[in-house]
SESE-122374 format. One record per residue (C-alpha): x, y, z. Coordinates in steps of 0.2 Angstrom, whole numbers, plus 5000, padded with zeros to 4 digits. Layout:
XYZ...
***
This chain:
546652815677547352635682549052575677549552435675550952345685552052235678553252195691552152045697552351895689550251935684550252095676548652175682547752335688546652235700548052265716548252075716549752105728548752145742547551985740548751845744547451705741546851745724548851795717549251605724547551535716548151615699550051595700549551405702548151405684549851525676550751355671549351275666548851415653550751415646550551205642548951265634549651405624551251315619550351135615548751225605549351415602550051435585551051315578552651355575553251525579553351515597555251565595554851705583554851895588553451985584552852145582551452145592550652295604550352265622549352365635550152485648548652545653546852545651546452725644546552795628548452815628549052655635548252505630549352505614551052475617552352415601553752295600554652145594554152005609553951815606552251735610552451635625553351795634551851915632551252005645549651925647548751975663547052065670546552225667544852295670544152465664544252605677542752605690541352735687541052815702539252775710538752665695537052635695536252475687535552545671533852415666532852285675532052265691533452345700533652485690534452635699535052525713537052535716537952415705538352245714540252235718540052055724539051925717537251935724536951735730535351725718536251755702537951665706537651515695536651605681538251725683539551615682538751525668538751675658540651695662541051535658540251525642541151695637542751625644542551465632542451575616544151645620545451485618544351415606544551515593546651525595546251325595545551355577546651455571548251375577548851315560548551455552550251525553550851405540549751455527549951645528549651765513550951895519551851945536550752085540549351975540550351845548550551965563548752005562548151825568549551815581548851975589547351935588547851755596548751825610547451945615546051795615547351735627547151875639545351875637545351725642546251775657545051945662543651795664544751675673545251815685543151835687542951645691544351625703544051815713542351785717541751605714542751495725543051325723541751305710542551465699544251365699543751215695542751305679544551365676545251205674544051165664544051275652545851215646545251045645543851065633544551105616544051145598543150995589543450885602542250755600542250705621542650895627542051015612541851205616540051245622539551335606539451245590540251395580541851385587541851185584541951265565543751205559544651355552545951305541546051425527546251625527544551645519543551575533544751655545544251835539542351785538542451725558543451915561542152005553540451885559540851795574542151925582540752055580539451935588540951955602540752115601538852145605539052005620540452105626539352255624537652185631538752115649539652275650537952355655537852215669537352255687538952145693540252305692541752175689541152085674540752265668542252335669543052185662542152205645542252365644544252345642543952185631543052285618544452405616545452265608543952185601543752325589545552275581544852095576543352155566544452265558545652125552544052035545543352195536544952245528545552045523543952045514543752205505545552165500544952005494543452085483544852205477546052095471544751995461544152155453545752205449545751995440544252025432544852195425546452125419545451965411543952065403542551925410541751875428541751715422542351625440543251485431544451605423544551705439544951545449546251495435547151685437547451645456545951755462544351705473542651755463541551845469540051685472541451615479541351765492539551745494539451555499540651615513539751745520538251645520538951525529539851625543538551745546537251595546538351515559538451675567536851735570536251585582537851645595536351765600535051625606533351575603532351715598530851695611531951645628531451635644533251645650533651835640532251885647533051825667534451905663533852075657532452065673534052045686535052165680536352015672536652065654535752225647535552285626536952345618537252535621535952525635535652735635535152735617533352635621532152765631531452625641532552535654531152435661530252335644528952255659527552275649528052315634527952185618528952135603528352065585529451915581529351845565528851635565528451505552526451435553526551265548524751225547524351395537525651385527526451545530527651665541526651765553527251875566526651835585526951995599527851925613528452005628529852145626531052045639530851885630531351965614533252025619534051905610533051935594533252145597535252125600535452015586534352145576535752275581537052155576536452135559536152295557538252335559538652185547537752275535539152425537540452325532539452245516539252415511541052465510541352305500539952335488540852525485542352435478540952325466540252515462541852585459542052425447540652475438539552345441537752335446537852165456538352175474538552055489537152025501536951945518535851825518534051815527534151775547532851625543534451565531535251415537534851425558535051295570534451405584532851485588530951485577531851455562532951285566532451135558531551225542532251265525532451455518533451525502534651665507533151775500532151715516530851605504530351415512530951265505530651095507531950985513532050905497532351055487533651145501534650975498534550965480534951165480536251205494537751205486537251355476537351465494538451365504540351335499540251155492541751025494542451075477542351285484543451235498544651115489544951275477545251375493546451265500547551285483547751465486548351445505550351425501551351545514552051705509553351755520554351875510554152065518553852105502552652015491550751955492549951815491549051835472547051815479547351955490547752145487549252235498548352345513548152515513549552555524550352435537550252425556550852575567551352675554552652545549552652535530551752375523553152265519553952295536554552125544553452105556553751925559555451895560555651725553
***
């Protein structure tokens, strides 16, 4: 088990004490990070205390710590999952050989690509979220998105620590960089159109926990197989606190789904203008949502034939989720039917290509798979309600950008349309301007311990065993 030490100025488990060169390269990015957090980290509860839990370690035990801190004062720092003794890279051509502790000089700039574009996920979604705060529905979930902010902060940091520790010159300078880009910006924008997305309302901020953290998820999962030991151990800590995210997402919108059942109880009709006009978010309303954010979500995995995924998964880069569960580690000759559109017959037919050029398509097929458990336990609640309709997500051909789909026209049931028709017919899917001017009325701040904002139902029980209306902002 490695501890964590928190007498340097870097909390870490890495023994940055004993590397001189690399504490001074990170002592010198550590004030730039803070101007970042402080000019596009939540806006307006830098000052406040905060219940938030901290890692003292990166087993079981430690790596949830609680107390009262304020945000710019947390212990951000690196911490890497313990080594595996003898690690053995798992698939690819160099499957069985011993994990690479440096970076092999073939694969540094495909690597450090792959770093970078994790690392670039990280600040952008707290630059997203950054007004938030102002518009909370309760404290709890108030300290929800700040946890989830400050731990994005320190992922942010477990790549940082990747690019300046074994990239040199060139892994600095990517450092920098990745403060200077920023959400939206339209001359320095984050590299993935997603988390370009503005996020100004609580409903989209539960759709992006539950779709896009759990695309985080499955990236974290498919490099923490990766031949480079370093970026392996590193996921492998990041998903622990991963996990907390999508579980913010899930439960803010089965509490969603049960507060407007609860409405439509109360009311005697599902009719959505009388649900809307009782403070409560109906459930089409819902749908357009998670069509939207899984849409947006599914091209995070790439195109589905790629010549790059199947690089990576030949060199040993980035593996499959969970890489034991599949029996063959190789996939060299193996094949893989992917589904595309035939223009001139008319028709979707499905072409074999080979299995390494499929990753992309299989991890996101794993990936929609686990969405699929979450839509199950908000249909229940619908169940338990009594009612036979339920909510869906939609077809992967719905809405793409990315991949055999992008540029062509699907209903969430996976049917073609022509562009004329998806014009004429996307509002009935997608949330229209009027959906999200509806939305906005319901985003006023509760910050009474003790009440609710009325679209959302209380949690089941609050963080840490604290009851729910613990104060866990103090304000």
């Amino acid at each position: 088990m490695m501890s964590i030490d928190y007498t340097s100025r870097i909390p870490n488990n890495v023994d940055l004490v004993e590397n001189r060169r690399l504490q001074r390269a990170l002592e010198s990015w550590q004030p730039h990070y803070l101007d970042w957090w402080r000019t596009m980290g939540p806006e307006g509860f830098q000052e406040k205390d905060v219940y938030l839990r901290t890692a003292t370690s990166v087993d079981a035990k430690g790596w949830a710590t609680y107390g009262a801190v304020k945000m710019p004062e947390y212990r951000w720092g690196i911490f890497l999952a313990d080594p595996v003794a003898d690690r053995r890279i798992g698939f690819g051509d160099h499957m069985g050989e011993p994990a690479w502790q440096e970076v092999p000089g073939e694969h540094r700039a495909t690597l450090r690509r792959l770093i970078v574009t994790q690392g670039d996920t990280e600040p952008a979604s707290v630059e997203q979220q950054r007004l938030l705060g102002q518009i909370c529905p309760s404290l709890y979930d108030l300290r929800n998105l700040f946890q989830i902010n400050v731990e994005e902060g320190r992922h942010l940091w477990a790549m940082v620590y990747l690019l300046h520790a074994y990239f040199g010159r060139d892994g600095r300078e990517e450092a920098e960089e990745l403060l200077e880009r920023h959400s939206g910006d339209p001359d320095k924008p984050r590299i993935l159109g997603t988390f370009n997305e503005p996020i100004d309302d609580w409903l989209s901020f539960y759709m992006f926990c539950y779709f896009t953290d759990r695309d985080g998820k499955f990236q974290l999962k498919c490099l923490a197989e990766s031949g480079f030991d370093p970026l392996a151990r590193t996921c492998r800590f990041m998903l622990t606190e991963e996990a907390h995210h999508m579980f913010v997402g899930d439960t803010g919108i089965q509490r969603i789904v049960k507060r407007t059942l609860e409405v439509m109880n109360e009311l005697g009709t599902d009719d959505p203008e009388r649900i809307r006009g009782h403070g409560a978010i109906d459930l089409a309303t819902v749908q357009k949502y998670i069509n939207f954010w899984f849409s947006s979500a599914v091209d995070l995995f790439g195109a589905d034939i790629s010549s790059n995924a199947a690089s990576y998964f030949a060199n040993g880069l980035k593996g499959r989720p969970d890489e034991d569960r599949y029996e063959d580690h190789d996939c060299r000759d193996a094949t893989c039917g992917i589904e595309e559109f035939d223009a001139k017959a008319g028709k979707i037919v499905t072409e074999e290509v080979p299995m390494r050029n499929a990753m992309n398509a299989i991890v996101r097929e794993a990936y929609i798979a686990d969405c699929n458990i979450g839509v199950g336990r908000w249909n229940r609640l619908l169940r338990k309600a009594g009612r036979d309709d339920e909510l869906k997500l939609p077809s992967p051909r719905f809405r793409r950008d990315v991949g055999v789909w992008a540029g062509l026209h699907f209903d969430p049931a996976g049917n073609p349309l022509s562009a004329e028709e998806w014009e004429r017919r996307k509002y009935e899917w997608l949330p229209s301007p009027d959906d999200r001017a509806f939305i906005k009325t319901l985003m006023k701040p509760v910050t009474d311990p003790h009440k609710m904002a009325g679209w959302i139902a209380p949690p089941d029980r609050g963080i840490n065993n604290q009851p729910v209306d613990y104060e866990y902002v103090r304000l």
